[in-house]
C-alpha positions in Angstrom: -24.9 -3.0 -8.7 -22.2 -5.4 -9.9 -19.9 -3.7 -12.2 -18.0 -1.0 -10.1 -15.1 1.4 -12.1 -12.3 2.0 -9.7 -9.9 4.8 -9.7 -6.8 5.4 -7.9 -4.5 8.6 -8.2 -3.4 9.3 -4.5 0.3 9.6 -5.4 2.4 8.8 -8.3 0.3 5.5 -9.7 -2.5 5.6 -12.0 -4.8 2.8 -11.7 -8.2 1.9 -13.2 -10.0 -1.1 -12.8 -13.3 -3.4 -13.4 -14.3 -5.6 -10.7 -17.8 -7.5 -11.5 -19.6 -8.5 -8.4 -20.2 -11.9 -9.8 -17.4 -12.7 -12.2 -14.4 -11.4 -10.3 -11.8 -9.1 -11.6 -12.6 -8.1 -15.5 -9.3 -6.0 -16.2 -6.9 -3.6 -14.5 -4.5 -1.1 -16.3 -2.2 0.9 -14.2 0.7 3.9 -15.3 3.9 3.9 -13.1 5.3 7.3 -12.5 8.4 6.6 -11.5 10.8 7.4 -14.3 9.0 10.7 -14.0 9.9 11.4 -10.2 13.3 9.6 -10.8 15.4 12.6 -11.2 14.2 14.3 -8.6 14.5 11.9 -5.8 11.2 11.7 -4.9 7.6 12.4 -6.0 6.9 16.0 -7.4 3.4 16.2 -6.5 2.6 19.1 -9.2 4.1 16.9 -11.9 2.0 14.1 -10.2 -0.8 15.5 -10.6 -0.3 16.3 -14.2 0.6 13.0 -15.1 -2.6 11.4 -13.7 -4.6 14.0 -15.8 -2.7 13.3 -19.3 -3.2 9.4 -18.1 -6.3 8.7 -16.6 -8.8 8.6 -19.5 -6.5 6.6 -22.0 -6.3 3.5 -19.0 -9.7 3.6 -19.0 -10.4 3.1 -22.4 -8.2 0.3 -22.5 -9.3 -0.8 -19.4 -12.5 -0.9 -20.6 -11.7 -3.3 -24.2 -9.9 -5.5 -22.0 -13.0 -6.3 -20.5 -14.9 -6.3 -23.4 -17.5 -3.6 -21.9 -18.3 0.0 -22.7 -19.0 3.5 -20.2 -22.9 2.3 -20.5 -22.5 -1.2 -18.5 -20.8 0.4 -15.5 -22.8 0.8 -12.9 -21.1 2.9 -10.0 -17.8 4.8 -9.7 -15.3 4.1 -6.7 -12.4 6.7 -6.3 -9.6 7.2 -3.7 -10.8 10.1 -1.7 -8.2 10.0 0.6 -5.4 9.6 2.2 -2.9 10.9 -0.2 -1.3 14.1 -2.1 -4.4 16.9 -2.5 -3.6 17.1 -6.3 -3.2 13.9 -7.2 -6.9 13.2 -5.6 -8.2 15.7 -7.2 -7.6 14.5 -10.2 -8.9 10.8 -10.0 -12.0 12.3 -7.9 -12.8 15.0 -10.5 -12.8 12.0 -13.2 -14.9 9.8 -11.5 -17.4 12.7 -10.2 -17.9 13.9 -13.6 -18.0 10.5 -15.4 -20.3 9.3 -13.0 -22.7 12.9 -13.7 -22.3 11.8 -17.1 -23.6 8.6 -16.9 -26.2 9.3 -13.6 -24.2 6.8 -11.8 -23.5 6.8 -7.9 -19.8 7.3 -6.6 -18.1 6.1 -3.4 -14.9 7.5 -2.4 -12.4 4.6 -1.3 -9.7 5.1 1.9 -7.0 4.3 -0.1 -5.8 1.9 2.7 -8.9 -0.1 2.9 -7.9 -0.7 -0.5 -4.7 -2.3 0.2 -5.8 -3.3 3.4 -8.7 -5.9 1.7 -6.2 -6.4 -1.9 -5.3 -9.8 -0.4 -9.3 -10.8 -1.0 -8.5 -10.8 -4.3 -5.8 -13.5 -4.2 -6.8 -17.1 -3.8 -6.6 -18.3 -1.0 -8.0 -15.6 0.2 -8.2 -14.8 4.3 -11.3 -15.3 6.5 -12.4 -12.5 9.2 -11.6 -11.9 11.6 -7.8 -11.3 10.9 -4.5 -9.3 12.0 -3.4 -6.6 9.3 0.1 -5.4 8.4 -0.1 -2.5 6.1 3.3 -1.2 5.2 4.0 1.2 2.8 6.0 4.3 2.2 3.6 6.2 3.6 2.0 4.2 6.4 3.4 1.5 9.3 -0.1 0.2 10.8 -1.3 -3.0 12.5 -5.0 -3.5 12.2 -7.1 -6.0 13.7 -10.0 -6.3 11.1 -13.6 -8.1 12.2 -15.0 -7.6 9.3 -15.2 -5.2 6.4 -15.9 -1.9 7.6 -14.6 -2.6 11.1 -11.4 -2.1 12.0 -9.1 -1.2 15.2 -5.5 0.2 15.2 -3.4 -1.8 17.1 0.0 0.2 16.7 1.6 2.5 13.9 4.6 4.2 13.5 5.7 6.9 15.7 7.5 8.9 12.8 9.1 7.3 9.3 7.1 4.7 7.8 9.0 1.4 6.6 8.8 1.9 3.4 10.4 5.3 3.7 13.1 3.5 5.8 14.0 1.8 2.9 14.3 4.4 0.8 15.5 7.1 1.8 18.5 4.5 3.0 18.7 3.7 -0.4 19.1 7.1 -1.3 22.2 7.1 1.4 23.8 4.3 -0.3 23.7 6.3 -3.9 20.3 4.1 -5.0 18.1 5.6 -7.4 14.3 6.2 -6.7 12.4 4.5 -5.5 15.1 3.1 -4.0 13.6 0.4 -1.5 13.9 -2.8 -4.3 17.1 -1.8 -5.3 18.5 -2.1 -1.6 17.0 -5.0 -1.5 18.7 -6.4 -4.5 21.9 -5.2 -3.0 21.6 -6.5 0.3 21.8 -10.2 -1.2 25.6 -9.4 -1.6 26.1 -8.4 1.8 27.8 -9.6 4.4 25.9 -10.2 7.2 26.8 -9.1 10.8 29.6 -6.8 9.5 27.0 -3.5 10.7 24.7 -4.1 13.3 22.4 -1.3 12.9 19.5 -0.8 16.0 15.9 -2.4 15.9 13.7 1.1 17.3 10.6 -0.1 19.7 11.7 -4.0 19.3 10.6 -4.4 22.9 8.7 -1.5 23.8 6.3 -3.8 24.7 3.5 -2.1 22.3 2.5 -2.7 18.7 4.3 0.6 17.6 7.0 1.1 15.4 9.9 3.7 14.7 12.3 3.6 11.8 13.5 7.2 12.1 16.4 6.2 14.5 17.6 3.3 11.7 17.4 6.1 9.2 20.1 8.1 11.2 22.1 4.7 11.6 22.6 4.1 7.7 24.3 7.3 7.5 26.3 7.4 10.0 27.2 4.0 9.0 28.2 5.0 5.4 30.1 8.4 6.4 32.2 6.9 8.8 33.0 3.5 6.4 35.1 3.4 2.7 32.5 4.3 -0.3 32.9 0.8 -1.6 30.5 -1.4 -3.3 31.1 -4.3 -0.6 30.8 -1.7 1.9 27.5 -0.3 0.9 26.0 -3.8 0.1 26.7 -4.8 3.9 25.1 -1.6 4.7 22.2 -2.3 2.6 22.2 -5.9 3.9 22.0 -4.8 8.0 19.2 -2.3 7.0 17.1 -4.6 5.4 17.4 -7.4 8.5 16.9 -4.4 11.0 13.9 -3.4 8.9 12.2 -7.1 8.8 13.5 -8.1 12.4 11.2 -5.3 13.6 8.2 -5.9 11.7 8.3 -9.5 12.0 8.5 -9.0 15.9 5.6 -6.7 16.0 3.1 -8.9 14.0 3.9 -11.7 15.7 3.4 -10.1 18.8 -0.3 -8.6 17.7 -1.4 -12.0 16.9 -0.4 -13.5 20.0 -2.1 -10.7 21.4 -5.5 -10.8 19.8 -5.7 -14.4 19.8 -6.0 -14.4 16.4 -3.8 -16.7 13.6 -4.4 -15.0 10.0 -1.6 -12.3 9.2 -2.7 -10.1 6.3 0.0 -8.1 4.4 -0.7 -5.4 2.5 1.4 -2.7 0.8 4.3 -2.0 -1.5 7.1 -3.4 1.1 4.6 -6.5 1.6 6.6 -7.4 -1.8 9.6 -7.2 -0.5 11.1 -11.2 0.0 12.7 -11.3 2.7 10.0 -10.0 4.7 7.8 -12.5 2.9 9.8 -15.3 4.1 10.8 -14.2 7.8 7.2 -13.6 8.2 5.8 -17.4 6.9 8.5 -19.0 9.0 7.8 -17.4 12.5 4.1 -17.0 12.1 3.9 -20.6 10.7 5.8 -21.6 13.6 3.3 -20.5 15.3 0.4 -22.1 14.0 -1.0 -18.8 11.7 -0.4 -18.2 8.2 0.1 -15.4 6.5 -1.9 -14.1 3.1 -0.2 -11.3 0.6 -2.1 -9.8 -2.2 -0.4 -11.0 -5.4 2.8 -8.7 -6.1 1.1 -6.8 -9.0 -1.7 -5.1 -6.2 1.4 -4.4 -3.8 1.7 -1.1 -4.7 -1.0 1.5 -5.4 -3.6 0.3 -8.3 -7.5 0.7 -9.4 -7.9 -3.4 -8.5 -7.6 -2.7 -4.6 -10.3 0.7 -4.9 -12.7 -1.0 -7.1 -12.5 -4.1 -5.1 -12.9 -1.5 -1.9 -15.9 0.1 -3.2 -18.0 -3.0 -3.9 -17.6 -4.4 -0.4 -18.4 -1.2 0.6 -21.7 -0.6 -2.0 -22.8 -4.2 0.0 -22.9 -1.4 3.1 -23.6 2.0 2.0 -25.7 3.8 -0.5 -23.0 5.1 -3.2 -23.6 9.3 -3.8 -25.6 10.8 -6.5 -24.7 14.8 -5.1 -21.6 14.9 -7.5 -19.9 17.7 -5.6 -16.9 16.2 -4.0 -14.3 16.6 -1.3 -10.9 15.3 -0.7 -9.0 13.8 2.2 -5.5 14.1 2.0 -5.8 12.6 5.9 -7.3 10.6 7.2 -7.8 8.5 10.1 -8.6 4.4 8.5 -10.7 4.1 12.3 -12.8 7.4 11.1 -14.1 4.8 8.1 -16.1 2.4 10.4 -19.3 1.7 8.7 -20.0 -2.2 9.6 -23.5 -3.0 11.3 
């Protein structure tokens, strides 16, 4: 098998992809759903799930001239099963089950953060196993210590809000639109720093864990007890954003030092953010490690990262050919172990 069709649809991104076993990535189209979702402050997941049904086929097709290749030279189908909105799955698994029928093609379903967790082995240079995993998203905190593809161990997570929420819904305090967590970003580089010194949860808990929900409570505090100015919220934004980093930068430090390893892989939509990007190359460096981000276009969710997924994972498992299907809106990245 060396031409695998990825999908991804857990949430509010449509991605489809062609990754060739031999040649590489072919092409990769992908449908933002953000202005959708905008007005509402956050994803809809009905009107998530709608939109990957009206979108889904047309990225294909043009997925598929971009590479120059028709339906007929596919030969397996790999589709986020899980984690992610029970909707939004359905959709992408319902397209790829019944393509794949179609065609009498076998199917793998993806963990959607495998996907982002092996996106930076798409980049060049790409990591070597074993390596230390940051995954941090809006949905997920997680330090993973990967040995190999398939095998993977949890080193610490978050205890409540995920990083990526952190940063929005503190956006969304400071008036930012969604998804808010660039935008406060982009404001922050106006702030002044050390006006709010806002508190790093867990910084020495002396585990790998994280918690952002406390920081969450700081930002509003902080901006209904302060003038609703733009300076104002831009210092605001500013000491979120270092509290944010400070913390995550602390932690994956600390789980290489503890594993013994020196390769940092960041994966996830806030592994875009720059800051982050370039606290975390300074102190690991320091170190003697390096870090390795997947290039900023497979940050966030996209078919490259599931179709990438599923041919590592085709190397280790048959794909199916019983084209009934089931979901899993959770589910446990540890629960995927399938390395021998």
């Amino acid at each position: 098998m060396k031409l695998i069709l990825g999908i991804e649809s857990s949430c509010d991104e449509t991605g489809i992809a062609l990754y060739h076993i031999e040649r590489g990535l072919l092409a990769h189209t992908l449908h933002s759903q953000i202005a959708l979702h905008n007005e509402y402050g956050g994803v809809v997941p009905e009107l998530a799930s709608r939109d990957h049904v009206r979108h889904a086929l047309p990225l294909l097709r043009d997925a598929l001239q971009k590479a120059d290749c028709t339906v007929r030279d596919i030969d397996a189908i790999a589709y986020t099963q899980g984690p992610g909105l029970s909707g939004a799955l359905l959709v992408g698994a319902s397209v790829a089950c019944a393509l794949a029928y179609a065609l009498s093609l076998p199917t793998i379903g993806v963990h959607h953060l495998e996907g982002h967790l092996l996106s930076p082995l798409l980049s060049k240079p790409a990591p070597k196993f074993p390596f230390v995993a940051l995954l941090v998203s809006g949905g997920h905190t997680q330090l993973m210590r990967v040995d190999e593809v398939g095998c993977y161990t949890l080193l610490g997570e978050s205890v409540d809000d995920a990083a990526g929420e952190a940063f929005d819904k503190s956006a969304k305090l400071l008036g930012l639109d969604y998804p808010g967590g660039a935008l406060l970003a982009k404001l922050a580089q106006d702030g002044t720093p050390g006006r709010f010194k806002l508190p790093r949860p867990m910084l020495h808990s002396g585990d790998l864990d994280f918690s952002f929900s406390g920081l969450k409570t700081a930002v509003l505090l902080a901006v209904q007890q302060n003038p609703d100015d733009p300076q104002t919220r831009a210092d605001i934004a500013h000491a979120a954003q270092e509290a944010i980093v400070e913390v995550l930068v602390s932690k994956a430090r600390s789980a290489l030092e503890q594993s013994g390893l020196q390769q940092l892989v960041v994966a996830g939509g806030v592994g875009a953010n720059q800051l982050l990007r370039n606290r975390l190359n300074a102190t690991i460096g320091k170190h003697g490690g390096r870090v390795f981000y997947p290039d900023l276009e497979f940050c966030t969710d996209n078919g490259a990262m599931i179709a990438f997924a599923g041919a590592m994972r085709l190397q280790h498992q048959k794909g199916q050919r019983d084209y009934r299907f089931n979901i899993k809106p959770r589910w446990d990245l540890q629960e995927l172990n399938y390395a021998t």
